[in-house]
C-alpha positions as a printed Julia matrix, in Angstrom:
384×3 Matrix{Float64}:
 -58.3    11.62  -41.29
 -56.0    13.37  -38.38
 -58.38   11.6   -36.23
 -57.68    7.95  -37.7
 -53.96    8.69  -37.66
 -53.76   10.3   -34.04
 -55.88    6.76  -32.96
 -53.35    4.65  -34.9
 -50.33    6.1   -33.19
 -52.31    5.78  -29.73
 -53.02    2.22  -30.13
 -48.94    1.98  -31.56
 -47.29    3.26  -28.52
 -50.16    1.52  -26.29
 -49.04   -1.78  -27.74
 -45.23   -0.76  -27.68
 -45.92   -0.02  -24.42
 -47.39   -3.39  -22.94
 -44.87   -5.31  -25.58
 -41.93   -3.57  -23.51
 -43.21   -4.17  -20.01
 -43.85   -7.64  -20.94
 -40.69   -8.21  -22.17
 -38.99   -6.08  -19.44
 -40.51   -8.9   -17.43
 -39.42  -11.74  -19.81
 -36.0   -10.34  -19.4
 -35.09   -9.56  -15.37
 -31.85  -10.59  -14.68
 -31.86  -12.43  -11.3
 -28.47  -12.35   -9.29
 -28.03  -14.57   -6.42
 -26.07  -13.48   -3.5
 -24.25  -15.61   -1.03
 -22.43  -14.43    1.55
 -22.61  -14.97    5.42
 -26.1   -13.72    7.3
 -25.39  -15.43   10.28
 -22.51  -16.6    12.59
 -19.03  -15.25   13.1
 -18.46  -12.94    9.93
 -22.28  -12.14    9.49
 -21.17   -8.1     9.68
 -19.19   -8.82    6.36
 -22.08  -10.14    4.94
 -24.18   -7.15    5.68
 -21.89   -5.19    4.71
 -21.4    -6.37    1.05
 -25.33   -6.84    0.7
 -25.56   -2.88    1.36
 -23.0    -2.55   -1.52
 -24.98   -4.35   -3.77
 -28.16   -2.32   -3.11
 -26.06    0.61   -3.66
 -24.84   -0.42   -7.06
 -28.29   -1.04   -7.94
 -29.66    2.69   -7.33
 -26.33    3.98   -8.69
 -26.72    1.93  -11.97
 -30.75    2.86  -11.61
 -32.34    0.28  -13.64
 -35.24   -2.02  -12.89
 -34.43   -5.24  -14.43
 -31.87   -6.28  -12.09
 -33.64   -8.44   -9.1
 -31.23   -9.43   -6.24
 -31.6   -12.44   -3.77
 -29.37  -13.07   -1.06
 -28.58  -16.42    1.11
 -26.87  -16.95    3.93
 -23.85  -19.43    3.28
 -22.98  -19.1     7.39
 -19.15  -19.18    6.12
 -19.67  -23.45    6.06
 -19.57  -25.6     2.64
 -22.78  -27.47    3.8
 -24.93  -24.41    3.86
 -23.48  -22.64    1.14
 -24.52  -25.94   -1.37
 -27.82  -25.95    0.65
 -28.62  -22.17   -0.22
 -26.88  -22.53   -3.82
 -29.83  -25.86   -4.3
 -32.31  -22.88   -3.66
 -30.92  -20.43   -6.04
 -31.11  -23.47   -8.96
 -34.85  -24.37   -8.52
 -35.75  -20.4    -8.46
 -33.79  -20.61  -11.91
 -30.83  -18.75  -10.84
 -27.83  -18.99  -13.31
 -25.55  -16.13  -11.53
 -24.38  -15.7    -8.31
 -22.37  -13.22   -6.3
 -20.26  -15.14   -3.45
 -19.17  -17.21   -1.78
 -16.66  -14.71    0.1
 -13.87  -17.19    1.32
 -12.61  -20.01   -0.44
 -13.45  -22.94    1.58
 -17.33  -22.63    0.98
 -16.31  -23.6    -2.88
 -15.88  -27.2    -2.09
 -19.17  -28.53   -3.41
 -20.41  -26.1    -6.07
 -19.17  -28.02   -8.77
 -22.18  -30.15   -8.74
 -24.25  -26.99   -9.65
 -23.04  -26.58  -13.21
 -25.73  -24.41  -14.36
 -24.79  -21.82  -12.16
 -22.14  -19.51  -12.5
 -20.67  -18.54   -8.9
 -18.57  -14.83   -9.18
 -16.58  -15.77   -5.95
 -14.82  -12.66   -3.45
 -11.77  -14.91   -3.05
  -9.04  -13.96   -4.24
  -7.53  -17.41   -4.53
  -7.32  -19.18   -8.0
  -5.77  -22.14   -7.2
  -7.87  -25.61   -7.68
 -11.27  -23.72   -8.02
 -14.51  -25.47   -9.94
 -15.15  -24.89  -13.5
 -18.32  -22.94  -12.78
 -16.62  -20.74  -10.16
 -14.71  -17.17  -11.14
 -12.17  -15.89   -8.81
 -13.04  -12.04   -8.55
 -10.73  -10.67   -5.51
  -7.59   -8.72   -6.53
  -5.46  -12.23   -7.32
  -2.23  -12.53   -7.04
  -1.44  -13.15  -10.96
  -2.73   -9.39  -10.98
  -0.55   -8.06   -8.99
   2.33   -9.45  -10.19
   1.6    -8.49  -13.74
   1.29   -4.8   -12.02
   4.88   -5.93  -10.44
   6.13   -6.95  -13.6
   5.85   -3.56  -15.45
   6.89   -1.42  -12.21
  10.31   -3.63  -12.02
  10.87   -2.9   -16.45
   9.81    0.67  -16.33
  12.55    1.32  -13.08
  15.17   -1.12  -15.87
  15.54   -3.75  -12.28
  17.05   -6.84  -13.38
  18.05   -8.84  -10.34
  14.49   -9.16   -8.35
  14.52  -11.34   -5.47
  11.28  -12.57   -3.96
  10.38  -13.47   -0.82
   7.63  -16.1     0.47
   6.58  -17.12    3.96
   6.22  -20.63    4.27
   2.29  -20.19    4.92
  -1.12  -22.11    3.1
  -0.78  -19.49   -0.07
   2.58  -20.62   -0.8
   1.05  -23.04   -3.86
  -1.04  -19.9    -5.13
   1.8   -17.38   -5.1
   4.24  -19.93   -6.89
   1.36  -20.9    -9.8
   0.75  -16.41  -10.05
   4.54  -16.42  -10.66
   4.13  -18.69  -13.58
   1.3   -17.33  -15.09
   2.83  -13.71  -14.84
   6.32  -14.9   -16.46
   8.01  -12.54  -14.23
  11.71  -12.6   -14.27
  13.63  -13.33  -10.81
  16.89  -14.18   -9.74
  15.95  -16.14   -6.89
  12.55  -17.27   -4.81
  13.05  -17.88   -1.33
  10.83  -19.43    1.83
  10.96  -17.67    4.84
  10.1   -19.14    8.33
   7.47  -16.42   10.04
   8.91  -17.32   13.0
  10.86  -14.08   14.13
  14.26  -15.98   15.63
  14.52  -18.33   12.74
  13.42  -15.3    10.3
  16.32  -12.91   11.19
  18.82  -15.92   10.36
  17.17  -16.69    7.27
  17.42  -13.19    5.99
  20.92  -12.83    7.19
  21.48  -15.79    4.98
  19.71  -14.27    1.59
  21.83  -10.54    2.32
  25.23  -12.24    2.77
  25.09  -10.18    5.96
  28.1   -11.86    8.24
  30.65  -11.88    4.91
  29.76   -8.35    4.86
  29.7    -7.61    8.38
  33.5    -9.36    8.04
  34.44   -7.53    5.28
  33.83   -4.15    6.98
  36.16   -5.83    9.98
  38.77   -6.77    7.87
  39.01   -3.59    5.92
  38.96   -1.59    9.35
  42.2    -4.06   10.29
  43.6    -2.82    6.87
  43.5     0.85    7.37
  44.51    0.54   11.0
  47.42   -1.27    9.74
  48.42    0.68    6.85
  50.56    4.17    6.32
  47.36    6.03    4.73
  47.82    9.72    5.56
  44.15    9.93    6.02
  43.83    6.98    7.96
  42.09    7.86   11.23
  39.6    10.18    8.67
  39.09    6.4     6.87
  38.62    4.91   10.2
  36.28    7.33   11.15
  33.94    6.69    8.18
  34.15    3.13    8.26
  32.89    3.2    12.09
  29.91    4.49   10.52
  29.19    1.78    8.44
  27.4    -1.79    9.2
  28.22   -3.71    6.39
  30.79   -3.63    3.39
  29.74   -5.98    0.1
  27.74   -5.71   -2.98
  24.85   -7.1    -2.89
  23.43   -9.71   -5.31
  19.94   -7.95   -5.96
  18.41   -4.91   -6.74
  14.75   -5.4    -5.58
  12.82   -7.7    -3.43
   9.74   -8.91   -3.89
   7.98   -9.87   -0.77
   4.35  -11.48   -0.77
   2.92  -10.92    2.81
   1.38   -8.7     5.59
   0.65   -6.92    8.32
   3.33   -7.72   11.32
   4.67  -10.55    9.34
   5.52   -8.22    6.83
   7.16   -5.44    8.92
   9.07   -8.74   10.59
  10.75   -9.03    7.27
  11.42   -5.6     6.24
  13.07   -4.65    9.89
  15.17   -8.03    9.47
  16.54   -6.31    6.22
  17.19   -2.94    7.67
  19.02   -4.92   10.86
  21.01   -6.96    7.79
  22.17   -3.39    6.8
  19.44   -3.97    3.67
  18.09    0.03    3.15
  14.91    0.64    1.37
  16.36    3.78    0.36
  19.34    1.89   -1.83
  17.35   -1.12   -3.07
  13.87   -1.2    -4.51
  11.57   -2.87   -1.31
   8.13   -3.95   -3.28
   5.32   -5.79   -1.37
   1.57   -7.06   -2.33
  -1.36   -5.22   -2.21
  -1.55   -3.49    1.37
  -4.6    -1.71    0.74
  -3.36    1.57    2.06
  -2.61    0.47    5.31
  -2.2     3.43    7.7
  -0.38    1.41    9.64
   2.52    1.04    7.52
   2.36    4.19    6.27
   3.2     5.61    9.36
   6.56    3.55    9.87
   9.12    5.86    7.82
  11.78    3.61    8.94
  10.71    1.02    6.28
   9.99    3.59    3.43
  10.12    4.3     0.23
   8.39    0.99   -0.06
   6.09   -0.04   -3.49
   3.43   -2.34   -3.8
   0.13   -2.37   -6.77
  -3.51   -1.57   -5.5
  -6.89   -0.23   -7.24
  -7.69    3.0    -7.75
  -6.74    5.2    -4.32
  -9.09    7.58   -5.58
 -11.92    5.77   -6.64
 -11.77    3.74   -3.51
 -11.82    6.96   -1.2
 -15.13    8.34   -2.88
 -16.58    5.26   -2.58
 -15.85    4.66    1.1
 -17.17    8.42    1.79
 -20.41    7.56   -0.19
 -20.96    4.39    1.21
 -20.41    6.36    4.96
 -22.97    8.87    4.19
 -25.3     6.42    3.03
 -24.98    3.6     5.75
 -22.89    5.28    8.69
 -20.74    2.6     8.57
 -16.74    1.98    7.23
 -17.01   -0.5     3.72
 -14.07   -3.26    3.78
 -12.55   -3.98    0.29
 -14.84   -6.48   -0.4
 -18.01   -4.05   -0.76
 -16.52   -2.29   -3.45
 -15.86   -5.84   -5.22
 -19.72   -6.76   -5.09
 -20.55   -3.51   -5.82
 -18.33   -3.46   -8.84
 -19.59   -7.01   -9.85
 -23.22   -5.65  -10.21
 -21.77   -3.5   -12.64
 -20.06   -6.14  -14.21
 -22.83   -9.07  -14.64
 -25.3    -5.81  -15.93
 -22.59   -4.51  -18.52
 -22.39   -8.35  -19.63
 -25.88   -8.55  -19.95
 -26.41   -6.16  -22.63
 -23.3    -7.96  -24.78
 -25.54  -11.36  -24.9
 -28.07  -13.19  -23.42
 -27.81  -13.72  -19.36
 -28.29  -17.55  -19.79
 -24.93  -17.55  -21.91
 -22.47  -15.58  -19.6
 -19.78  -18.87  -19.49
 -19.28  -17.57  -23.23
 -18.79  -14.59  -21.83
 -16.51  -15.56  -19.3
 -14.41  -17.34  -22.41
 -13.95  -15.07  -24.65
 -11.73  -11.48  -23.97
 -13.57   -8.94  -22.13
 -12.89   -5.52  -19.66
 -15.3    -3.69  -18.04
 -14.16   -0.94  -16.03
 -15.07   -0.32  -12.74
 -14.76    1.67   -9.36
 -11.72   -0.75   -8.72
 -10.13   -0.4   -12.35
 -10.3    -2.51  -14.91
 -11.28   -6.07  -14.89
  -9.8    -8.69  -17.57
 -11.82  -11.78  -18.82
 -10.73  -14.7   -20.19
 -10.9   -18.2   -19.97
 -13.51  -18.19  -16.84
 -10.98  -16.17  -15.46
 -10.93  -12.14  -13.51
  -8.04  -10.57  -13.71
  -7.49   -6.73  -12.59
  -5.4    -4.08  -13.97
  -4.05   -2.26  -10.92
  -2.45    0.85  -10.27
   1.0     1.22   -8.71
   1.65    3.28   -5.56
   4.77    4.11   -3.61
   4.54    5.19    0.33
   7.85    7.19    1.29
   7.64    9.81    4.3
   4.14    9.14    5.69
   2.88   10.18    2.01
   1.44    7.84   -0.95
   1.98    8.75   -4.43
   0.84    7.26   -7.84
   3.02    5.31  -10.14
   0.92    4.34  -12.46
């Protein structure tokens, strides 16, 4: 009798056995990958495949199959390659990177396309906007400026091609501001524009006129007076207690320097940019500190950039720890439903959390709950 039971559970967990590897077959969840192999920003590409293969081992499962194309950073061969990924029965795809290779993958509706852009502006139906958008940041804005009680924001916007994206995030964010201006990038025409917004020559008048005043008067402490005023640029309240301002790099510091020359002082009114990514760069210009701006995790992003050293010997770029994130992301999806029905899941509202925070779904759309960092003295510190 032992016999006949111990051959009955054999032949159970034999069949259970070749049931699950069958089905484990059945059931591999092919991702597509397009990014550029070739051509002028082929090291990005690399770079973001070697992020995916690292998600992979980190998540350590078997099912998940991943096949890359090269999109060459050109429309043409990026709805060449995405042709390929529909006859190999692809339905979900990691890439395109930048948001002109977009333009024809609305005739592929049977593919989902999880793009690195971080522009959400007049994309397909079947293409998700993963990058850090700007909706997200402002939302991260948003609660910085009510938990500091700032009621007269200002914002800021260079006259560049984002200009339509940044104005349809401030919609969609329902941020209060006083006032939006457009700023020529162009540093002569820049300074007067931002001498306009401060008020600066009423104020720089005002300071003359009240020096006249005390020179003219009987005060008994009027050369003291005199002496103090000397000190001073600028007399006037301003109409603002924060400013907003959506740009970068040297076009950034362009701005903020026009401010301090304006006798604006990020010390007396709340200076808040975009996501800078930590740049060391402006971290190392006290002159224009305390300055704010939202971001992912600093941490998270620091242990991933040492691990991803130590693995490749090379330095990740932010969009490596989006694609690796976004293996994370179509996996954890996979076990809510069935792979062939992720545009439900891109519907209905969803988070997953990831090395870069948290991501929000909802109506085909990726939205990221960031953390909120200040840079004052060289140093960076956590908000929220």
């Amino acid at each position: 009798m032992n016999n006949i039971f111990k051959n009955f559970i054999f032949i159970f967990f034999t069949i259970l056995f070749i049931y699950s590897n069958a089905k484990s077959e059945v059931e591999k969840i092919k991702i597509g990958v397009l990014v550029p192999m070739t051509g002028a920003n082929k090291e990005i590409g690399q770079l973001i495949l070697k992020s995916t293969r690292m998600a992979l081992e980190d998540i350590g499962t078997n099912i998940i199959e991943i096949y890359p194309k090269d999109t060459a950073s050109d429309p043409n061969q990026t709805l060449m390659s995405a042709r390929e990924f529909s006859k190999m029965g692809i339905n979900i795809v990691i890439g395109p990177v930048f948001h002109k290779n977009l333009l024809y993958l609305d005739e592929l509706e049977n593919i989902k396309f999880l793009s690195l852009t971080n522009k959400i502006a007049n994309l397909p139906k079947n293409v998700v906007s993963s990058g850090i958008n700007a909706t997200s940041q402002l939302n991260a804005i948003k609660k910085f400026i009510k938990s500091n009680g700032l009621k007269k924001s200002i914002f800021l916007m260079p006259q560049e091609n984002y200009e339509e994206e940044v104005k349809k995030a401030i919609k969609q964010s329902n941020i209060k501001l006083s006032k939006i201006h457009l700023y020529n990038i162009e540093p002569t025409k820049l300074t007067k524009q931002i001498e306009k917004i401060t008020n600066y020559k009423i104020r720089k008048q005002n300071l003359a006129d009240e020096i006249k005043r005390v020179e003219n008067s009987d005060l008994p402490d009027k050369e003291k007076q005199i002496e103090k005023l000397n000190k001073r640029y600028t007399i006037g309240n301003l109409k603002f207690d924060s400013i907003i301002i959506s740009d970068f790099d040297e076009s950034l510091k362009s701005v903020m320097t026009s401010l301090l020359y304006t006798d604006v002082s990020p010390k007396s009114k709340y200076i808040i940019t975009f996501n800078q990514w930590f740049d060391e760069s402006l971290i190392n210009e006290k002159t224009l500190q305390p300055i704010y701006y939202p971001s992912i995790n600093k941490k998270n992003l620091d242990n991933f950039n040492k691990k991803f050293f130590k693995k490749f010997k090379e330095q990740p770029n932010h969009l490596t720890l989006l694609s690796y994130d976004l293996i994370g992301l179509i996996y954890y999806l996979s076990l809510e439903t069935n792979i062939t029905e992720l545009d439900k899941l891109f519907k209905k509202k969803n988070s997953f959390k990831g090395k870069i925070g948290i991501f929000e779904i909802q109506n085909n759309k990726i939205n990221h709950r960031l953390n909120f960092y200040q840079v004052n003295d060289g140093k960076i510190k956590k908000i929220f």
